[in-house]
C-alpha positions, 0 to 999 in steps of 0.5 A: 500500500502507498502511504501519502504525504501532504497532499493526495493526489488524483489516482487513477485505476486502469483496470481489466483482468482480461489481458490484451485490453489495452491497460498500459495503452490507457495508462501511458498515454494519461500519463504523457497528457498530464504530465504534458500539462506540466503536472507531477504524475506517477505510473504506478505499475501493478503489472509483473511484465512492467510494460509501463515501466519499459516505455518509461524507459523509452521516454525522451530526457527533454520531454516532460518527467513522469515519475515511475514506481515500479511495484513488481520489483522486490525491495532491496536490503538497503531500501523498505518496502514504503520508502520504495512505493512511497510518492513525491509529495507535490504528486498530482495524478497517480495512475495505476496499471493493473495486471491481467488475471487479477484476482479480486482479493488483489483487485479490492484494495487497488479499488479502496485506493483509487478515485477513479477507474478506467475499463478498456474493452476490445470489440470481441465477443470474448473480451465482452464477455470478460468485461461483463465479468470483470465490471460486475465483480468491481460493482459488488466489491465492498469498496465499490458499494461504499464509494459508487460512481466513479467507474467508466468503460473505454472501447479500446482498438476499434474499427469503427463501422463494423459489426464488431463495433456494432455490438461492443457499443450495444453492450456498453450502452446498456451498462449501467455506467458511463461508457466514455469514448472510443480509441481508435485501432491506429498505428499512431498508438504503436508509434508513440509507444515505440518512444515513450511518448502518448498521442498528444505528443507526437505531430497533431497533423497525424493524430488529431482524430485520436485527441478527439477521442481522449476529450471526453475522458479527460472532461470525465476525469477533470470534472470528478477531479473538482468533486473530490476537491469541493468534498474535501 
């Protein structure tokens, strides 16, 4: 668990137990748009394949900083376990990447921690499935019951108008939660990955169709952001 300093930051759970959703892909780019904004961001990766923690690596020197917690790799003799996880103390977002196959004892205390919680969902009739599964469990979880109202869906790596397209958005719609926007099934993300940059800061010429995409979900974040302040 992250202990937290003077202030608690905004954190952001990207959460599937389905692997090959798109986690990382939504984690990293959150990450790269805030940061971008010049504020103090943390990727917090859950993951024991480190993805998050391998484009970070990637990342540009002269580019915006992005702090890294890697949360997979064992303390050291010399080093504890909170001061390894432990959060700089003007942190403003603390984005989460969780594992596939998360167990719900493991998923439960990530769901107390997190403010928010982003769902990708790819358009296949197995990842439906998954999904359906997945957002079901969080929904009955204590943690979620106490504090409702703060999960959404994605639609992640969609072709649009095509059948798969067709049904995933049947299914989101009928979910019982906000079902935010759809990411297109473009090389722009591949491309951005590759230098551990997101789409917002690679040439806008090429990936302004993709910015359009990520609006609503930042204006979902930024405006739950303004409650969790108004509340405190």
């Amino acid at each position: 668990m992250v202990s937290y300093q003077q202030r608690s930051p905004l954190k952001i759970l990207i959460a599937n137990a389905k692997g090959g959703s798109g986690k990382t892909t939504v984690a990293t780019n959150l990450a790269a748009y805030y940061a971008s904004l010049g504020e103090s961001v943390v990727l917090y990766d859950k993951d024991p394949q480190s993805s998050s923690h391998q484009w970070l690596k990637q990342r540009p020197e002269d580019i915006s900083t992005i702090k890294g917690i890697n949360a997979c790799t064992p303390h050291t003799l010399n080093q504890t376990r909170s001061w390894q996880l432990r959060l700089p103390e003007d942190c403003d977002k603390m984005i989460i990447d969780s594992p596939a196959a998360i167990s719900e004892p493991e998923l439960r205390p990530l769901i107390r921690q997190a403010d928010l919680i982003l769902v990708p969902v790819l358009p296949s009739s197995i990842d439906i499935h998954a999904a359906a599964t997945f957002i079901k469990t969080i929904m009955l979880t204590p943690e979620h019951l106490q504090q409702p109202g703060r999960i959404c869906v994605i639609a992640n790596r969609v072709r649009r108008n095509t059948l798969s397209h067709e049904k995933l958005k049947l299914f989101l719609n009928a979910l019982s939660i906000p079902y935010l926007s759809t990411l297109r099934d473009t090389q722009n993300y591949v491309a951005a990955a590759e230098l551990g940059l997101g789409v917002h800061e690679i040439r806008r010429r090429h990936t302004q169709a993709d910015l359009t995409d990520w609006s609503p979900i930042i204006s979902w974040i930024d405006s739950l952001q303004i409650q969790k302040v108004q509340a405190s």
